[in-house]
C-alpha positions in Angstrom: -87.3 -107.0 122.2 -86.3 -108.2 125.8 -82.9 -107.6 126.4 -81.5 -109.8 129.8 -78.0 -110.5 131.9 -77.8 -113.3 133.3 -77.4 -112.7 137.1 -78.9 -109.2 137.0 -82.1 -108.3 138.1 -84.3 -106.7 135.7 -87.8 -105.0 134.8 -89.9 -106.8 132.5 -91.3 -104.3 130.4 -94.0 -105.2 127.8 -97.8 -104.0 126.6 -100.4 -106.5 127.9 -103.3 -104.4 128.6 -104.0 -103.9 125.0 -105.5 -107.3 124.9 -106.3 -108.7 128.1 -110.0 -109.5 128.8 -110.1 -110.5 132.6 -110.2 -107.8 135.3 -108.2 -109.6 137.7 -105.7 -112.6 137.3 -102.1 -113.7 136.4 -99.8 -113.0 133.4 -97.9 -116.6 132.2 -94.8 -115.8 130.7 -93.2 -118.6 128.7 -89.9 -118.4 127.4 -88.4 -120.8 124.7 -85.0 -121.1 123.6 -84.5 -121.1 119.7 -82.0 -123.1 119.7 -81.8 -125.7 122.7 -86.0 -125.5 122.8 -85.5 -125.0 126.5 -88.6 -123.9 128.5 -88.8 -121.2 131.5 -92.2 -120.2 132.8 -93.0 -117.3 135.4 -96.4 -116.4 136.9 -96.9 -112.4 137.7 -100.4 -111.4 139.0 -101.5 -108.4 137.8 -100.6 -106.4 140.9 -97.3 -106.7 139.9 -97.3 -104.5 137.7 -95.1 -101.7 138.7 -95.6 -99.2 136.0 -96.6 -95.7 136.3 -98.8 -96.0 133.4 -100.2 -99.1 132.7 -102.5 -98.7 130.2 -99.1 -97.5 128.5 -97.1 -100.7 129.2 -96.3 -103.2 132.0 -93.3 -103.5 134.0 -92.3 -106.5 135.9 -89.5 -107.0 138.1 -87.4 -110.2 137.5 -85.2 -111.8 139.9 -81.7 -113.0 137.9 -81.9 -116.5 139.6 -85.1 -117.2 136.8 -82.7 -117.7 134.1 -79.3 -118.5 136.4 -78.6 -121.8 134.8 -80.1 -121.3 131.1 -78.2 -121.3 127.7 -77.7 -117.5 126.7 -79.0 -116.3 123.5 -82.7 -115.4 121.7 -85.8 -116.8 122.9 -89.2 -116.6 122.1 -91.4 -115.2 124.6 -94.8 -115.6 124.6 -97.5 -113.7 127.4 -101.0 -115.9 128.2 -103.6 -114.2 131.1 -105.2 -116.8 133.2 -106.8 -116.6 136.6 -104.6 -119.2 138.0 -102.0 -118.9 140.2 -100.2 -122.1 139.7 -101.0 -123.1 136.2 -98.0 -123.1 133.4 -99.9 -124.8 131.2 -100.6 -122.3 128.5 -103.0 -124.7 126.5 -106.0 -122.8 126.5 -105.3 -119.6 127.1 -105.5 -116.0 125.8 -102.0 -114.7 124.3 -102.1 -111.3 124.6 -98.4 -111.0 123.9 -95.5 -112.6 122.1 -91.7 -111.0 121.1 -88.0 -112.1 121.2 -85.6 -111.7 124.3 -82.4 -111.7 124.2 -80.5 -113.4 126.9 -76.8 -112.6 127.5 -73.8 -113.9 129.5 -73.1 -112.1 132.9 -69.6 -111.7 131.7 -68.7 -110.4 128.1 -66.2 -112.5 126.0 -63.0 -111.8 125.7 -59.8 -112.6 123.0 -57.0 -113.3 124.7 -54.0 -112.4 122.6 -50.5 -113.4 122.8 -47.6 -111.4 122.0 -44.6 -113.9 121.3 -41.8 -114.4 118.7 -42.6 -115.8 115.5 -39.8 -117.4 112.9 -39.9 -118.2 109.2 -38.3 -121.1 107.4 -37.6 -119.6 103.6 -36.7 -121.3 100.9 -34.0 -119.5 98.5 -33.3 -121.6 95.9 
C-alpha cells in the first residue's frame, strides 16, 4: 500500500519490472478515488526510476502539487507500460501493477475541547 501527504513530496515505490515486456517506454500511473471516483494520471519514463535495485522494485519521485487539490483518503492505483509519452489513456495497455494508496491530509485532525462550567436542574420531588 501507497501511503501519501498531501503537500509532501514523496518516492513512489512499487514492483513493475516483474511484468513489464517493452525495453524502453513510460509507466501510466492512474489513480482513482473510491469514494468521489476522481481520476489523477502521471507519466514516468523508465529512466526515472531511482532505485538502487530495480529488478527489486521501482522508485519514483512525486512532486506534492500532483495530488494538491484532491479529496484525501484510499484510492485505487493501477500501473500500465506504454511507449507513449503523452498518452493517459490506459485502454489498451499492459497492467503490470495495481494496489491501494492511501492519501492523507497535510495536517492531522484535531478535537478541540472546552473546559467550561456545567449546571444541573434536579428534580426532588
Amino acid at each position: 500500500m501507497l501511503l501519501l501527504t498531501i503537500g509532501e513530496d514523496k518516492d513512489l515505490i512499487v514492483t513493475l519490472n516483474e511484468k513489464r515486456t517493452l525495453d524502453n517506454g513510460y509507466y501510466l500511473f492512474v489513480f482513482e478515488n473510491v469514494t468521489t471516483r476522481d481520476i489523477v494520471t502521471k507519466i514516468f519514463s523508465f529512466s526515472e526510476d531511482e532505485s538502487d535495485y530495480p529488478e527489486r522494485f521501482n522508485s519514483f519521485p512525486l512532486s506534492s502539487t500532483v495530488f494538491q487539490d484532491e479529496n484525501t483518503g484510499d484510492w485505487r492505483y493501477k500501473v500500465y507500460e506504454q511507449s507513449s509519452s503523452t498518452n493517459t489513456d490506459p485502454t489498451g495497455l499492459t497492467e503490470v501493477e495495481r494496489g491501494i494508496m492511501k492519501l492523507r491530509p497535510a495536517t492531522d485532525f484535531s478535537f478541540t475541547e472546552y473546559t467550561g462550567t456545567t449546571s444541573f436542574k434536579q428534580y426532588e420531588g
